[in-house]
C-alpha positions in Angstrom: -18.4 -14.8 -5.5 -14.6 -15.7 -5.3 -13.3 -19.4 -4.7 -9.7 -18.6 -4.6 -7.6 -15.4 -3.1 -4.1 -14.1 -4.3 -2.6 -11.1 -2.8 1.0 -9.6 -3.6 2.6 -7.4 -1.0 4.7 -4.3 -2.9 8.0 -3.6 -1.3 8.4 0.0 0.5 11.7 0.4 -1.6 9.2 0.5 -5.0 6.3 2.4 -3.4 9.2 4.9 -2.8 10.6 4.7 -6.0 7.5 5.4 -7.7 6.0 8.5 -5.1 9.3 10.1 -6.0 10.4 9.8 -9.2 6.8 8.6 -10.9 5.6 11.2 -13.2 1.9 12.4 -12.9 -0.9 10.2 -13.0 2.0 7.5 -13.1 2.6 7.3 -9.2 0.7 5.3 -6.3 -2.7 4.7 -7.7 -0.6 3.6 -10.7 1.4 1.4 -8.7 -1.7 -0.5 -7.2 -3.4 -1.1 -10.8 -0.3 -3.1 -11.9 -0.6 -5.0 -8.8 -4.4 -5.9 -9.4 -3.6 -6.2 -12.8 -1.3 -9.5 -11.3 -3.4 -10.6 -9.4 -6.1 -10.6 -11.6 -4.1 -12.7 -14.0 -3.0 -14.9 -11.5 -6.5 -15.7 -10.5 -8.0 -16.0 -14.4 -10.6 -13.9 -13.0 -13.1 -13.1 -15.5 -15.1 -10.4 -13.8 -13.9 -8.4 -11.1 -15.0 -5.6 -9.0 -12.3 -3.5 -7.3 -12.2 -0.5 -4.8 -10.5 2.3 -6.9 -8.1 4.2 -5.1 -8.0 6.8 -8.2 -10.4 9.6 -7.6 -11.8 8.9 -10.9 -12.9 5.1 -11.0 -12.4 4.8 -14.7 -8.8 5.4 -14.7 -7.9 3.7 -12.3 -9.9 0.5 -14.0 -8.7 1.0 -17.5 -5.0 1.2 -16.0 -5.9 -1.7 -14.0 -7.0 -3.2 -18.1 -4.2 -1.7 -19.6 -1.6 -3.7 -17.6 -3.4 -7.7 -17.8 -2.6 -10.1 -19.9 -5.7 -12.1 -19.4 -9.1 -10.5 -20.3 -11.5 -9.5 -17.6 -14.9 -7.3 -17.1 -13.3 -5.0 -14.3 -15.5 -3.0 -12.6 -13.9 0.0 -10.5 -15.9 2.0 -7.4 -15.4 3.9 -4.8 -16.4 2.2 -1.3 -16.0 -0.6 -3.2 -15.3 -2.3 0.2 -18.4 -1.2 1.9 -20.8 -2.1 -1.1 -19.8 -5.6 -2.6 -19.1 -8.3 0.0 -16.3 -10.2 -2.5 -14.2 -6.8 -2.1 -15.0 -6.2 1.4 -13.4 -10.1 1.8 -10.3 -9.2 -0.3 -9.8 -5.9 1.9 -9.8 -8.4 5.1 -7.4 -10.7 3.6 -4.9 -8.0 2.8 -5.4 -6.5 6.1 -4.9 -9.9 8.0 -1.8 -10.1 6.0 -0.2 -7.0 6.7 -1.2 -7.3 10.3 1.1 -10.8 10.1 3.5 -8.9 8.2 3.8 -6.1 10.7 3.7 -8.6 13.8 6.9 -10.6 12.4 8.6 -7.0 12.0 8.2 -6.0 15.6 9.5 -9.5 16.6 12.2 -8.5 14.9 12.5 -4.8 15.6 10.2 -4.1 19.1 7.0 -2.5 18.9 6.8 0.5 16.4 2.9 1.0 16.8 0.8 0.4 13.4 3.7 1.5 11.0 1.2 4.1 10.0 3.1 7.7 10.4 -0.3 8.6 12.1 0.1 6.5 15.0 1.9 8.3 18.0 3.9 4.7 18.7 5.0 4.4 15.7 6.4 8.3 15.0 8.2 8.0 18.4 9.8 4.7 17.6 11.4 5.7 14.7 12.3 9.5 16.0 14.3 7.9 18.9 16.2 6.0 16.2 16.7 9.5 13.8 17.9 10.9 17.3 20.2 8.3 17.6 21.4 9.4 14.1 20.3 5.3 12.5 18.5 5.5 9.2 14.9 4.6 8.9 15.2 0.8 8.2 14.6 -1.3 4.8 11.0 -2.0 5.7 9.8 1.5 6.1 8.5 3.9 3.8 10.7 6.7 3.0 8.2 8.9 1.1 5.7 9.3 4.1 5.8 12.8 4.2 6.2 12.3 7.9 9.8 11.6 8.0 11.3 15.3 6.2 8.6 17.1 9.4 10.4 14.7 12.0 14.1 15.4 10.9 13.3 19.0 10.9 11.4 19.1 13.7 14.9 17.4 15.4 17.3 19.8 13.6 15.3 23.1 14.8 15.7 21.8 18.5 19.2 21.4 18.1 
């Protein structure tokens, strides 16, 4: 059970910074333990179960371990989110608040989809903008793999 909630947001410039230049087993997943790692020492949590985005569970919780301050019993699974209810909250919360993060950008910007370089929208948006020669903005994540296929994509039908 949880009676508080925390949640950082991690810039796309330092997600960048890290998929490229990280070294291995020092990139993404990395990246996300030293966030919980905050946040569990922001919250003084003394037990905590997380959804490990490692592929093995144990890294990703001692890296989580290795980067606190505060001591904590943490506890890392896959489907994390499907099979304890206090993760399955935290995954809401973060996805309410990038859904108000990403609504305040297209107020800004116009409607670019999901962000996700999955979503159609969102890989036209930002195409029409490379066509027009602008440069992906500040809140976008240069490292998608996406971005190289679409530039080349527009170089071969030049």
């Amino acid at each position: 059970m949880a009676d508080r909630a925390y949640w950082v947001s991690i810039s796309p410039e330092e997600i960048d910074e890290v998929v490229t230049t990280g070294r291995r087993l020092r990139k993404l997943n990395y990246l996300e333990a030293v966030y919980f790692a905050r946040v569990v020492d922001q919250l003084g949590a003394r037990k905590v179960t997380v959804d490990a985005s490692d592929v093995i569970p144990k890294r990703f919780r001692d890296d989580i371990v290795d980067n606190m301050r505060t001591k904590s019993k943490v506890s890392a699974f896959h489907k994390a989110d499907r099979d304890y209810p206090v993760v399955s909250a935290a995954s809401i919360i973060a996805k309410v608040e990038r859904d108000r993060a990403v609504e305040l950008l297209r107020g800004s910007h116009g409607d670019f989809g999901s962000g996700y370089p999955s979503d159609r929208l969102t890989r036209s948006f930002f195409t029409e903008r490379m066509k027009r020669g602008e440069p992906l903005p500040e809140y976008v994540r240069k490292s998608w793999k996406t971005w190289p296929a679409i530039e080349q994509t527009l170089i071969d039908s030049f």
